[in-house]
N, C-alpha and C positions, 0 to 999 in steps of 0.2 A: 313462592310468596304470593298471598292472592291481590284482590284489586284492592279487598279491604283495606290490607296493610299496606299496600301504597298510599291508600287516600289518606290512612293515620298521619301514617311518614311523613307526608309533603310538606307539613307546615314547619318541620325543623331540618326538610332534607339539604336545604343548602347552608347548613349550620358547618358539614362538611368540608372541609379547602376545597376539594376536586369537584364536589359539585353546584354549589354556589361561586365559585371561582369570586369570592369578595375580597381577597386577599391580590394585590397587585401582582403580585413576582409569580403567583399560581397562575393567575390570566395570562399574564406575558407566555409563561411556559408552554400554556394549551395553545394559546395562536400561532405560535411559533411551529409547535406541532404539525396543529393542522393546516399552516402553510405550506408545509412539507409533505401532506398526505393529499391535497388537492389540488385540482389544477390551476394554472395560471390564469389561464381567461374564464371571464363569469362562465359560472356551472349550474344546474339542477342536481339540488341536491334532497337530498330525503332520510332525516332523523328519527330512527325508531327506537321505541323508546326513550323519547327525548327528554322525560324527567320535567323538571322547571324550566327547561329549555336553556340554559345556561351554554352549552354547546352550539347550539342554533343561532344563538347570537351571534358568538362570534364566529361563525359562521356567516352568517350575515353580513356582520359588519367588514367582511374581507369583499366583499361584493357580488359573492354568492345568493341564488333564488331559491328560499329554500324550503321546503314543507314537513311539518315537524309531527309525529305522532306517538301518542300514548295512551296508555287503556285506563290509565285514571282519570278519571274527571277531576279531580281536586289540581291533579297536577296541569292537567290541561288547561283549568283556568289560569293559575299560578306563570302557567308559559306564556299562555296569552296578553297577561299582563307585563310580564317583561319583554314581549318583541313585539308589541305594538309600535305602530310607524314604522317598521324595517320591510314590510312586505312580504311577510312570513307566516304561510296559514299555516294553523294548526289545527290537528283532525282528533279524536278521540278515536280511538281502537286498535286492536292488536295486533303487536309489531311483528307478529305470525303471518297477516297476510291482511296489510294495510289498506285503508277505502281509497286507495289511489286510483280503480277502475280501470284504462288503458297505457294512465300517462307514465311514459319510461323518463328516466335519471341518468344523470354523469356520473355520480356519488350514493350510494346509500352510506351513512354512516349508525353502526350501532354502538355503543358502550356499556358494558356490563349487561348484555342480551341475550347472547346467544348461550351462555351458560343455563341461563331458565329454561330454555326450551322444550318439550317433551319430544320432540322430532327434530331436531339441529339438519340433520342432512335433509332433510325434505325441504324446511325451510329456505337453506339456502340455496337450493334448488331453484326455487320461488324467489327470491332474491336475487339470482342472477337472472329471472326471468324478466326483473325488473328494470335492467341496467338497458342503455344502450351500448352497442359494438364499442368497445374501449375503455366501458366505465371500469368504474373502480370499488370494491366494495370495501370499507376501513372499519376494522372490528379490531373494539378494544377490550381485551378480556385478561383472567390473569387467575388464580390460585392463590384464596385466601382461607387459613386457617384450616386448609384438607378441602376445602370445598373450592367449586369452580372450574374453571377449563384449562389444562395446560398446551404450549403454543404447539408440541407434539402432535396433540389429538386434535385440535383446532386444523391445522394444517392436514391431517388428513382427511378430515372431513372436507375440504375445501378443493385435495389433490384430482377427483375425478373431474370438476369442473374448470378447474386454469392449470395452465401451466407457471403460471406468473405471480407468487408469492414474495412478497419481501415481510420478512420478519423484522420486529425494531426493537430492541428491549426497554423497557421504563422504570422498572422497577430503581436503579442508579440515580435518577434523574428526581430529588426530592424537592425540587420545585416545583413538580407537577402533582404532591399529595401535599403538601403543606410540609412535610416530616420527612426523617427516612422509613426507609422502608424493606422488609427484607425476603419479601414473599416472591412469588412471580406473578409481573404483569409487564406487558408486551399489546403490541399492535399490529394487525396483519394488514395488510395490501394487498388486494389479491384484485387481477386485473381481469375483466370480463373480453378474454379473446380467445379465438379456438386454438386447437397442441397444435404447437409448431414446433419444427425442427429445432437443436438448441443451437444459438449462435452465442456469440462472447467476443468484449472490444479485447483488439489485438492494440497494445503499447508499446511502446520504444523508451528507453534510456539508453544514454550515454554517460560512460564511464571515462571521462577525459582523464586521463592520468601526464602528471606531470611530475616525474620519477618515482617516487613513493607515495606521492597525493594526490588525493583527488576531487575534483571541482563539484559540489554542494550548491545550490540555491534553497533559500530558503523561502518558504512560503507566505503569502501574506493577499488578502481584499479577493480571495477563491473560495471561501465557504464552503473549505475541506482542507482540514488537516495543517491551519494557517498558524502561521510561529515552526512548525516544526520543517526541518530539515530534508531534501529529497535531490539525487541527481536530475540534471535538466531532462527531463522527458513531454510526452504528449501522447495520443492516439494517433495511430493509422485512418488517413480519411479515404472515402474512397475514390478506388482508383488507382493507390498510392503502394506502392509493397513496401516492405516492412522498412528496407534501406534507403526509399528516398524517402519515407515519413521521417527516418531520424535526422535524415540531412535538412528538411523544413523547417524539424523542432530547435535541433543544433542554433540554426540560422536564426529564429523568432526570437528565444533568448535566451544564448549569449552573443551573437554576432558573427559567430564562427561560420564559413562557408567550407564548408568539408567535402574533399573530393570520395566517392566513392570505394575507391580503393586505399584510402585512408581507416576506412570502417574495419574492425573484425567483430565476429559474432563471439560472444565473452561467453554468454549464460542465455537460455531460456528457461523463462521460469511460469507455470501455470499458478494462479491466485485466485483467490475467496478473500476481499474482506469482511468484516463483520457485520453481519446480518444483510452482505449483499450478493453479490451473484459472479460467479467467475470470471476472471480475464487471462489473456495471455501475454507476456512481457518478453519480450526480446531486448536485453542489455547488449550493446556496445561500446567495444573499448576502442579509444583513440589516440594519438599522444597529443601533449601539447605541442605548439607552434610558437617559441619567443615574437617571432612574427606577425603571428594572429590571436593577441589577448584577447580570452574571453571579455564581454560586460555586460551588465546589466540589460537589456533593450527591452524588459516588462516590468517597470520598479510599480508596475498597480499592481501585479501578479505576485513579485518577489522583491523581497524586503531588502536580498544582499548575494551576494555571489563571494563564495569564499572556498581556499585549499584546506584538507583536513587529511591527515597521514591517515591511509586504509588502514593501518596495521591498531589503529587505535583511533576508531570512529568517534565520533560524539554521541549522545545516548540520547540528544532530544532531534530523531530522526522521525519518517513516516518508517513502519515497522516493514511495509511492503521495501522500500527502498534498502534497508540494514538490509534484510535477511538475503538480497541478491548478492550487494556486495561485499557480505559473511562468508557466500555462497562462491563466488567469486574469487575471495582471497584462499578458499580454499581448497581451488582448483574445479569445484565443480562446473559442470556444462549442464545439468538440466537437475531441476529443484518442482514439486509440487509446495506449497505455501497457502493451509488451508487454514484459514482464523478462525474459532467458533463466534458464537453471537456474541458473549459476553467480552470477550478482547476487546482492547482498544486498538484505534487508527495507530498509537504513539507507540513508537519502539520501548519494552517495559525491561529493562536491565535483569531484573531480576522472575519477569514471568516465563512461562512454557514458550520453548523454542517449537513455533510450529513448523518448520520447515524439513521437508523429506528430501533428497538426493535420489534422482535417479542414477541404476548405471546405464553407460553411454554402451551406444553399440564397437563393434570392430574387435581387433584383436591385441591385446594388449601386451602380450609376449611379446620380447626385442625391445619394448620402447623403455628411454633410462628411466630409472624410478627415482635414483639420486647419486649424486656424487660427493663423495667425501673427501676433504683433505686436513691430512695431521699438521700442526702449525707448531712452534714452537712456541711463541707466545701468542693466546687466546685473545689478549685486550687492544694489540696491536692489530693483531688479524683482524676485530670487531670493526676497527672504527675504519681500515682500509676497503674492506669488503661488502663490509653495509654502507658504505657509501656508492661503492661503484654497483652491487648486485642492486641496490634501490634504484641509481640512477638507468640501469635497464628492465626497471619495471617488477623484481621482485620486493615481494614483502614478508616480513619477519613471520617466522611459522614457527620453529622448538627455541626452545633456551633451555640450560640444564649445567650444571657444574661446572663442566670442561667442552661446552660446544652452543655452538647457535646453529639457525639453519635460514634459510632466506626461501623462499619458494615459489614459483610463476608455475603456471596450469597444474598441471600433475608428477611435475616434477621440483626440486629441491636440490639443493648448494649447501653442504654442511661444510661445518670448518670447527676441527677439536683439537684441544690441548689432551690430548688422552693421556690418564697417569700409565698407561703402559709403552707412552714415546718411547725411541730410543734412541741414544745421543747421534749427536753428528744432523749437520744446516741440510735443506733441500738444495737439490744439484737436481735443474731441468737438464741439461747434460747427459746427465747416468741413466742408466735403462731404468725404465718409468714412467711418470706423468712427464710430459713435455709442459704440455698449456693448455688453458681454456678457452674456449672462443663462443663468443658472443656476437646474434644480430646486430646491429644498429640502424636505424632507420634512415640514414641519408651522412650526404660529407659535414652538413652544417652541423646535424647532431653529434656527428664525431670530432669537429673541432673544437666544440664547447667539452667534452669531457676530456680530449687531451690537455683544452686549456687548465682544467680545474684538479687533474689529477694531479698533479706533484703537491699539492698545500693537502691533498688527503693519503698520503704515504705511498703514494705510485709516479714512475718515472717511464719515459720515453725511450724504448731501446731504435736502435737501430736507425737514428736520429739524419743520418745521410742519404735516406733514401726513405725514408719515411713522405707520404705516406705507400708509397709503391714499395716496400720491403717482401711483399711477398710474390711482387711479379708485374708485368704494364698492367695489365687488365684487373689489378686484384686491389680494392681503396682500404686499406686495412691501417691498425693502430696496435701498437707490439708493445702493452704494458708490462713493468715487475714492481715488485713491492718488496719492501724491507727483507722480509723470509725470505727471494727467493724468485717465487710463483709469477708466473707470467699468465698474461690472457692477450688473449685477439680478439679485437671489435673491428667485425667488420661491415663496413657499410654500403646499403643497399640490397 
């Protein structure tokens, strides 16, 4: 487009929602924006192309110093008139290589510019020649009707000079055009600093399990991802390796003082989320402690702390948080979890599961894969089994006619009515299965489940010598169930 046709333009260009921003909810949107794209303490900034100047305002009026150009004189005047008093010159000429002379910027910001360009990469060349060490260059562009720049090629052009791109989508956001909108437009970020090595924040979660549940805080007054769902986590500061960051986080909030070896490493999970730049998550699982109730200790950070069954999460989660303990419940130890731009922060029940499963190293011959037992009745067996396989930390994994299956790490517990049973009761007795035996995490935890087992279809054997039945040195608990079937929990 030439100068002519700008100068025609200008007298009806803010007729537009996005470029006159006359419309309240459109303003709010843009400043909100560019709150987000600039920095916190007053900046030098530099708008080219600045149109009517409508951007430079509020620009301005965030407290920014700002100098604004464009190769129309019509519009130049038009700009002039609206950021008078804000301290904001405006220059006439071409946002190719602005009469700025020596003086360097925090900010250049363009909008709809760099698509005109005849030279793009030279330009921004000259652009970045413009910034100081750290600035920032905010270029809003987008693909309308076949024409224009997509954030693809924009980003390449941009690759030889930073390492430091953040991509934002807009196109979603029809606050920001008056309307919706179904085209592509996006904003780049691109940070004026030499290639460096790549680094990425290391995370912790904790996966407090307390039998079958697990402890959720929900988000709220963090200006990310607030209302929805997330186990208690935080970042690794430094200094700190990854296991006493969890033990700080633990401690900040919920209250929990968690010894060390209380910790197991659950899951490591590498992440992307959308339109931002990788992390690394290390999830930890722990149990609870009747004696050290989680609470609250950031009700400005989180709205509520509550248990929710793994086996059947809630859906209004952070999508990052689901897909670990998805990840988790099913059995995995290491997950990539790449979101593209367009996904959301919110776990989407029905969208692309982006999560990949690494396999783990070592040798996996010898280790059980599962264990199966024939029960004579399946509905009896459900409700004795899923209580106590829950209450040691597994979680529901098959269901199917004649069987269920319960499952912790990589391994699994079935129990089936098979229609090709054959008469006659289980006899631990007879050459066979004897019993199953199960860890337990200390004496306290095994007197809560001796106390609670006979009201869920399990009784106490060997009641005279319990809990020493299987030797001085050995703290063990010798269930049977209606069928039969015996287990050992033993503790410590």
């Amino acid at each position: 487009m030439t100068t002519i046709d700008w100068d025609s333009a200008a007298d009806s260009f803010d007729e537009e929602p996005d470029h006159g921003l006359l419309d309240p909810v459109v303003r709010h949107a843009w400043a909100q924006r560019l709150e987000s794209w600039l920095p916190r303490e007053r900046a030098e900034v530099l708008d080219l192309g600045c149109g009517t100047g409508s951007l430079a305002l509020l620009v301005a009026g965030q407290g920014h110093r700002v100098t604004a150009v464009d190769r129309s004189p019509r519009m130049v005047e038009q700009a002039r008139a609206k950021l008078a008093g804000t301290g904001t010159g405006v220059l006439a000429g071409d946002a190719a290589a602005p009469p700025v002379g020596k003086q360097r910027f925090d900010v250049i910001l363009a909008r709809h510019v760099v698509w005109l360009l005849p030279d793009p990469a030279a330009v921004l060349r000259h652009w970045f020649g413009l910034l100081r060490p750290g600035g920032r260059l905010v270029l809003i562009e987008g693909v309308w009707n076949g024409v224009g720049l997509s954030a693809g090629q924009l980003t390449a052009l941009l690759a030889p000079l930073t390492e430091r791109i953040h991509h934002e989508r807009l196109s979603g956001d029809r606050d920001l055009w008056g309307k919706d909108v179904d085209d592509e437009r996006y904003a780049l970020v691109a940070r004026a600093e030499p290639p460096r090595r790549h680094t990425e924040v290391v995370d912790v979660h904790l996966i407090l399990r307390r039998g079958s549940d697990v402890l959720l805080a929900r988000r709220a007054g963090t200006g990310y991802a607030d209302g929805l769902l997330h186990a208690p986590s935080g970042h690794v500061e430094d200094g700190e390796d990854v296991r006493e960051g969890m033990i700080r986080e633990a401690a900040e909030e919920t209250g929990i003082a968690l010894d060390p070896e209380e910790l197991r490493v659950a899951l490591v999970m590498q992440h992307r989320g959308p339109g931002g730049t990788p992390r690394t998550g290390w999830f930890f699982e722990a149990e609870y402690d009747p004696a050290r109730p989680p609470y609250n200790r950031e009700p400005d950070k989180c709205s509520e702390l509550a248990w929710f069954p793994l086996a059947a999460l809630p859906d209004d989660m952070v999508a990052y948080c689901r897909a670990g303990l998805d990840g988790y419940r099913a059995g995995e130890r290491f997950l990539l979890h790449w979101h593209e731009d367009g996904d959301t922060v919110a776990y989407e029940p029905r969208g692309p599961r982006r999560a990949v499963p690494l396999q783990s190293g070592g040798v996996r011959t010898g280790r059980v894969h599962h264990i199966e037992l024939w029960v004579p009745d399946l509905a009896a067996a459900e409700t004795g089994w899923g209580w106590l396989l829950g209450e040691l930390g597994h979680v529901p994994y098959q269901r199917w006619a004649h069987g269920r299956s319960w499952r912790r790490g990589d391994s699994y517990v079935v129990i089936e009515q098979s229609p090709d049973l054959v008469p006659g009761a289980h006899e631990r007795c007879r050459p066979g299965l004897n019993h199953l035996a199960f860890h337990v995490a200390d004496r306290a935890a095994l007197d809560a489940l001796v106390a609670r087992a006979p009201e869920n279809g399990w009784r106490l054997l060997f009641t005279d010598r319990h809990p020493r039945a299987g030797g001085d040195g050995h703290v063990a608990a010798y269930l049977e169930d209606a069928a039969g079937y015996e287990v050992e929990l033993v503790a410590g």
